[in-house]
C-alpha positions as CSV (number, residue, x, y, z in Angstrom):
1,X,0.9,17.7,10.2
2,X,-1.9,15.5,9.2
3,X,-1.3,11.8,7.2
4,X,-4.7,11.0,5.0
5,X,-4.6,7.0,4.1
6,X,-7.1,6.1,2.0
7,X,-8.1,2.4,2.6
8,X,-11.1,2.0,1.1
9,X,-9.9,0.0,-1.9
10,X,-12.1,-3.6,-2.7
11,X,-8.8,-5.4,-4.2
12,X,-10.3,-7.1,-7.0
13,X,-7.5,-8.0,-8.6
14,X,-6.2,-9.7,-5.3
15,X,-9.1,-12.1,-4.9
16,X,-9.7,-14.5,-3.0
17,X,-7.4,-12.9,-0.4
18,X,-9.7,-9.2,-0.1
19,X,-12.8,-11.3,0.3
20,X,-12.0,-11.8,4.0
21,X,-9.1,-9.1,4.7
22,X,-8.6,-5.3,3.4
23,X,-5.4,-5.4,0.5
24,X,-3.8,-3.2,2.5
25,X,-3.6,-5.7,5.7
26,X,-1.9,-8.7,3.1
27,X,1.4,-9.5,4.8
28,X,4.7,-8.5,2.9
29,X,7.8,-8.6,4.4
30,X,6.7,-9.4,7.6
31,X,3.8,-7.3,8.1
32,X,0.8,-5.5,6.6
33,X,1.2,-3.1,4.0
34,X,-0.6,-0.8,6.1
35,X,2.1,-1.4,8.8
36,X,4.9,-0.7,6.6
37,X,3.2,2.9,5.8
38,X,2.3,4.1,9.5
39,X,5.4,3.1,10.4
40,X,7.0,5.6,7.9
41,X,5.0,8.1,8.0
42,X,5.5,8.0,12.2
43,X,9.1,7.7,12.1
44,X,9.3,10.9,10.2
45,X,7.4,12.2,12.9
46,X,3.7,12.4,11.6
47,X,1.3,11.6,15.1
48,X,-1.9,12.6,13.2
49,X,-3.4,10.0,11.0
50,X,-7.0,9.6,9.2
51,X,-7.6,6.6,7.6
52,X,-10.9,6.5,4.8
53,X,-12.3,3.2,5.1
54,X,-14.5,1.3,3.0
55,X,-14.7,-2.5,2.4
56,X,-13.6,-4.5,5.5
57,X,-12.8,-1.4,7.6
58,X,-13.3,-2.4,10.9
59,X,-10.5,-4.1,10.4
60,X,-8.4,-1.6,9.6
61,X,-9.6,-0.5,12.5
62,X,-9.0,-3.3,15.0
63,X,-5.4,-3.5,13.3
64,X,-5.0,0.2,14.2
65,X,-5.9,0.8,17.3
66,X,-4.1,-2.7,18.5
67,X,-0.6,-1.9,16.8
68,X,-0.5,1.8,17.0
69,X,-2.2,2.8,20.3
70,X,0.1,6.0,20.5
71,X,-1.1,8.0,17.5
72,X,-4.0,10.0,16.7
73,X,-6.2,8.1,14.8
74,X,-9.3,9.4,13.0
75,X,-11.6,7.3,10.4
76,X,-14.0,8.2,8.1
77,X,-16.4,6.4,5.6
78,X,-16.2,6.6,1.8
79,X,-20.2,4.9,1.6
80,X,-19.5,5.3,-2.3
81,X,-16.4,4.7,-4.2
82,X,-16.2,7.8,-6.2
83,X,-12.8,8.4,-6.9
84,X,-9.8,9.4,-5.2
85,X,-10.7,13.0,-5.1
86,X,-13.8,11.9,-2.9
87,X,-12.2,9.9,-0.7
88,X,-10.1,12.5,0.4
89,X,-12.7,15.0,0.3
90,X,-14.7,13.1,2.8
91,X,-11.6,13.3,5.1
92,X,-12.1,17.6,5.1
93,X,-13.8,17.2,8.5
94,X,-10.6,15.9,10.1
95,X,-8.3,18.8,7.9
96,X,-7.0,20.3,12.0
97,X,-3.3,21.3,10.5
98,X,-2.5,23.1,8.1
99,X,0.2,20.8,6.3
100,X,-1.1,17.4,5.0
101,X,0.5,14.5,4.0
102,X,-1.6,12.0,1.7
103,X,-0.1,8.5,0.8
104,X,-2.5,5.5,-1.1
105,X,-2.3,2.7,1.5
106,X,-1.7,-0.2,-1.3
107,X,1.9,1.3,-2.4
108,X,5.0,1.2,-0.2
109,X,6.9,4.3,-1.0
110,X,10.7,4.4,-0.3
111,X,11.2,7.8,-0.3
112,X,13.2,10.4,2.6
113,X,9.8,12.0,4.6
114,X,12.3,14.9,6.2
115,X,13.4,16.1,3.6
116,X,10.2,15.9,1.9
117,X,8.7,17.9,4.5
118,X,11.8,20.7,4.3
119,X,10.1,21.7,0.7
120,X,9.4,25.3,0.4
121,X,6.0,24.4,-1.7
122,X,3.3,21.9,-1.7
123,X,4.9,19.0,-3.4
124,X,3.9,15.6,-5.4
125,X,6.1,12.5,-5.8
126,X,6.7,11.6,-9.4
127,X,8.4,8.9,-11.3
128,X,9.8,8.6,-14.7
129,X,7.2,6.0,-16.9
130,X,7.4,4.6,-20.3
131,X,3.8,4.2,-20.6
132,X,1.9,7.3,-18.5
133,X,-1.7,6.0,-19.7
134,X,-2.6,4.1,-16.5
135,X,-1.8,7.4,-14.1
136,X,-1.8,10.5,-13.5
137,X,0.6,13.0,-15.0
138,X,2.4,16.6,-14.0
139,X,3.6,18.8,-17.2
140,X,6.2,20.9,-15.3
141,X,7.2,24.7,-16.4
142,X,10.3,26.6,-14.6
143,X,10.4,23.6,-11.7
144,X,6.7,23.8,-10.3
145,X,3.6,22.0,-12.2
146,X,1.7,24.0,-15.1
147,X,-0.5,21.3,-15.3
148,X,-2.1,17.8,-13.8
149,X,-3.8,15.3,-16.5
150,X,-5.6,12.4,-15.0
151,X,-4.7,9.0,-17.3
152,X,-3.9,11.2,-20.5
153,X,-4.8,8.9,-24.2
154,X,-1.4,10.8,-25.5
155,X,1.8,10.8,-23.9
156,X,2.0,14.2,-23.6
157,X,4.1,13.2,-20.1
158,X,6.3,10.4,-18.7
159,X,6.3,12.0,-15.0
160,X,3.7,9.8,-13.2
161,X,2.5,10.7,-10.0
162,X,2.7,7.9,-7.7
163,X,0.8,8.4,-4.7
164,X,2.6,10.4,-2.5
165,X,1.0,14.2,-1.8
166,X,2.7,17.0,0.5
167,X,0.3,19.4,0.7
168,X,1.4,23.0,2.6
169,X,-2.5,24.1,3.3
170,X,-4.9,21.9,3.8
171,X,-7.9,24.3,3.5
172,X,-7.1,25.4,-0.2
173,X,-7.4,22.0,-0.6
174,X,-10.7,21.2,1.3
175,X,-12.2,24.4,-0.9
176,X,-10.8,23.0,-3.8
177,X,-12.2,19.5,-3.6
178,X,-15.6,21.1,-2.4
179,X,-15.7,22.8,-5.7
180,X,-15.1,19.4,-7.5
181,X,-17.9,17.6,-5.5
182,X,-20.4,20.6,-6.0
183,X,-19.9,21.0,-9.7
184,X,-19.5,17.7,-10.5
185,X,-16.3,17.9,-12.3
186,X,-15.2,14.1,-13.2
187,X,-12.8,12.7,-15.4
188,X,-13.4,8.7,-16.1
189,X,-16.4,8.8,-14.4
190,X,-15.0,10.0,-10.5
191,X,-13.8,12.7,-9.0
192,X,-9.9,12.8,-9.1
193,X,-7.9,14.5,-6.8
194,X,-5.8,15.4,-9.7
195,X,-8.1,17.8,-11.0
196,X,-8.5,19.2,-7.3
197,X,-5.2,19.8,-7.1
198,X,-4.9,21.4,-10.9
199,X,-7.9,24.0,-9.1
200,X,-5.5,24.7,-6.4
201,X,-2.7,25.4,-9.3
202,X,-5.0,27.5,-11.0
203,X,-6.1,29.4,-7.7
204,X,-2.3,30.3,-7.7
205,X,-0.9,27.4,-5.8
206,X,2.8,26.7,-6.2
207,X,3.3,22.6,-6.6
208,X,6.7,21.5,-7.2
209,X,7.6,17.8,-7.3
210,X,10.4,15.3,-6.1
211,X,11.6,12.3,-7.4
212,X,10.4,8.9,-6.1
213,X,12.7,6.1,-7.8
214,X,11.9,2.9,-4.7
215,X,8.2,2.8,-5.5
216,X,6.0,-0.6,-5.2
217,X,2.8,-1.5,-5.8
218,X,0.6,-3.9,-4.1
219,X,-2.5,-4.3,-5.8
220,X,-2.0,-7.8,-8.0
221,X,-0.3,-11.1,-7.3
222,X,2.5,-10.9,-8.9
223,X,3.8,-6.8,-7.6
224,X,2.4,-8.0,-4.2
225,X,5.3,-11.1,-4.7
226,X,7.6,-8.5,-6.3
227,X,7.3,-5.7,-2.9
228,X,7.5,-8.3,-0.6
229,X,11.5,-9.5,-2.2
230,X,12.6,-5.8,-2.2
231,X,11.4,-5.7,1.3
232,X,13.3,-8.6,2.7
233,X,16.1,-7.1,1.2
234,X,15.9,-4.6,3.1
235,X,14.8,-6.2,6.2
236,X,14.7,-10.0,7.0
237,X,14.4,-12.1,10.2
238,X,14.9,-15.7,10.9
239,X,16.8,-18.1,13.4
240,X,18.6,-21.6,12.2
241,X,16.5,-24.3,13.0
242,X,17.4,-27.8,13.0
243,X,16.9,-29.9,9.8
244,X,15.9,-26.5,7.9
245,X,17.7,-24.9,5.1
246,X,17.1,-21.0,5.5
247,X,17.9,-19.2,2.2
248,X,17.6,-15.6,2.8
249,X,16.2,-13.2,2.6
250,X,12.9,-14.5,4.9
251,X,11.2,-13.6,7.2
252,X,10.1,-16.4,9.8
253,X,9.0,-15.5,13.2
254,X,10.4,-17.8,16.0
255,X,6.9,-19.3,16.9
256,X,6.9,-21.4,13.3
257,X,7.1,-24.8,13.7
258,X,9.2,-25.8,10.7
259,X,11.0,-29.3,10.0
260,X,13.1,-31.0,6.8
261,X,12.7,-28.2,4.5
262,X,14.1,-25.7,2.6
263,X,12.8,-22.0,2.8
264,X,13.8,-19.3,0.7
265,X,14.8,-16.9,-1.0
266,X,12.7,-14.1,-0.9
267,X,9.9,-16.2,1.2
268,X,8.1,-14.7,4.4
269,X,6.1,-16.9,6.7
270,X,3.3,-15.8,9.0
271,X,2.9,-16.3,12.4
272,X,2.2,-19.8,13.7
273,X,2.5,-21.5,10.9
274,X,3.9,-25.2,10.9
275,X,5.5,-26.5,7.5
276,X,6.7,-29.9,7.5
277,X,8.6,-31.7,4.8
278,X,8.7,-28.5,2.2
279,X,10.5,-26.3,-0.4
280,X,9.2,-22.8,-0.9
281,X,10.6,-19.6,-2.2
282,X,9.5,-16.3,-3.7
283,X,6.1,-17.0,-1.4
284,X,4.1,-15.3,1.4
285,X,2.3,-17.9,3.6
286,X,-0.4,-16.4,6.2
287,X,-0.5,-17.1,9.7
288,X,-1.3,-20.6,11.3
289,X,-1.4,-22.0,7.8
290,X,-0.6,-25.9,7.8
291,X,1.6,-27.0,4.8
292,X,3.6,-30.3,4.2
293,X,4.8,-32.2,1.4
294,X,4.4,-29.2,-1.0
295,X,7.1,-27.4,-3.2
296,X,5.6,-23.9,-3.6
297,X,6.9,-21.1,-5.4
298,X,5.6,-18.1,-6.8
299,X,2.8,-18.7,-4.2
300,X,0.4,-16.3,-2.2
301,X,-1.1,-18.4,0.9
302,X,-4.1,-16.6,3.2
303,X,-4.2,-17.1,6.6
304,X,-5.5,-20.7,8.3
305,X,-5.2,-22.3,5.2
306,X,-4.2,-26.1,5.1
307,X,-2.0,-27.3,2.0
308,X,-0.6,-30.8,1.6
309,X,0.7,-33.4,-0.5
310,X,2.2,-31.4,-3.7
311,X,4.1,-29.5,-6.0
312,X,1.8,-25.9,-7.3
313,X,1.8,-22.8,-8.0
314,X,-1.1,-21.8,-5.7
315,X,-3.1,-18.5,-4.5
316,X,-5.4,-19.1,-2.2
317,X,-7.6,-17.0,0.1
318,X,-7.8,-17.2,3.8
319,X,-9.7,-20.1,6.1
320,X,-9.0,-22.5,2.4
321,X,-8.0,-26.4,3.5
322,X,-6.5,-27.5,-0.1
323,X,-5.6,-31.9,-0.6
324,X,-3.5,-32.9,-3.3
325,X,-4.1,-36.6,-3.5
């Protein structure tokens, strides 16, 4: 089996951070988004991995190939954002088994891989939503999908798909998305893999689905914040340190330098960072940020970023020095 991760996203809606790091390397709960998928998806088993790159990829890259030098990792380039469906499609070259497993690298999916991958069919995650207009949707007929609608104006489904594709032959697939990129089908303007995958149904592919309930989103401010809690819930780490209040759950690595404060709940820290004479919660702070005589909550900090002297709500991008006289 092969995992597809698209990466290419630009993150608008997490500026300033994506100006100077990929969404899907923000930190949440104690390490990139990206990290939290790969690990997944290689705990289940999964050694093959292509990653489609686009803005900031190298880094992607560099974050890859330093943190997971035991898998096979292929990349490709999406020169033109063109949809999902053409992201994907220009990861055919690297289509060497026949199973696939495709996963958006901006969501964190909490989901059982094995017996995912037990399914007798190709199979899509789905999720029960009151408003289906922002996704794509799967009308179901005796327990496989009749049909795929990309952002329908009529809720004519509530089962969303969220992300999360299991797909038993990969070349079906690669001829169905050719097909979509030689005609030129497009719905919104881009070529969806939701209407790849409706050719595939109509070629006589069998698609079931599963049900995803633990399923997070990364792509704004406020969901980032949101993911990051539920994964400290899961998993936090910190020591006691002397004249600190630790409120979990956090997540501080040991080489934080941290004195008189009071850190928590929900709250991860990045590495190196020294915060002096602080209360944060509900906040991710990057690595060898500076921070003292703040109160922050609700706050996003990028990486070697120096904050002092207040109480806000802040988000700020990476290399930002911010005074509050």
């Amino acid at each position: 089996m092969r995992a597809i991760i698209p990466v290419a996203g630009i993150g608008t809606r997490l500026r300033p951070h994506t100006h100077t790091i990929p969404k899907v390397l923000l930190n949440v709960g104690g390490k990139p988004i990206l990290g939290h998928i790969v690990d997944k998806v290689r705990g289940a088993g999964v050694k093959k991995f292509t990653f489609v790159l686009g803005h900031l990829g190298e880094l992607v890259k560099d974050y890859i190939s330093e943190k997971y030098p035991d898998i096979i990792a292929d990349y490709v380039e999406q020169e033109s954002a063109e949809g999902l469906g053409h992201a994907i499609y220009t990861a055919i070259p690297t289509f060497d088994e026949p199973e696939l497993l495709i996963i958006l690298g901006d969501t964190i999916i909490d989901v059982d891989l094995d017996e995912l991958f037990k399914q007798q069919h190709s199979s899509l995650g789905i999720k029960y939503v009151e408003d289906p207009r922002r996704f794509g949707v799967a009308i179901l007929k005796d327990g496989l999908i009749e049909k795929l609608i990309e952002k329908p104006s009529e809720p004519i489904s509530h089962l969303a798909i969220v992300g999360l594709y299991y797909i038993k032959h990969s070349a079906v697939l690669a001829q169905c998305l050719s097909n979509l990129v030689e005609k030129d089908i497009r719905t919104r303007g881009e070529l969806q893999l939701t209407d790849a995958l409706q050719l595939m149904i109509e070629s006589g592919e069998k698609i079931s689905t599963f049900p995803v309930e633990g399923w997070y989103d990364c792509g704004k401010p406020e969901t980032l914040l949101s993911t990051n809690s539920f994964l400290l819930s899961v998993s936090s780490f910190s020591n006691e340190r002397e004249s600190v209040i630790i409120i979990p759950p956090v997540y501080i690595p040991d080489n934080v330098k941290l004195s008189n404060c009071v850190v928590g709940p929900d709250t991860t820290i990045g590495e190196n960072a020294q915060i002096s004479d602080c209360i944060i919660r509900n906040s991710i702070i990057g690595d060898n940020s500076i921070i003292s005589n703040s109160l922050l909550q609700d706050s996003i900090i990028g990486s070697n970023s120096i904050i002092s002297g207040s109480f806000k709500q802040l988000n700020s991008g990476d290399s930002t020095e911010i005074k509050f006289n």
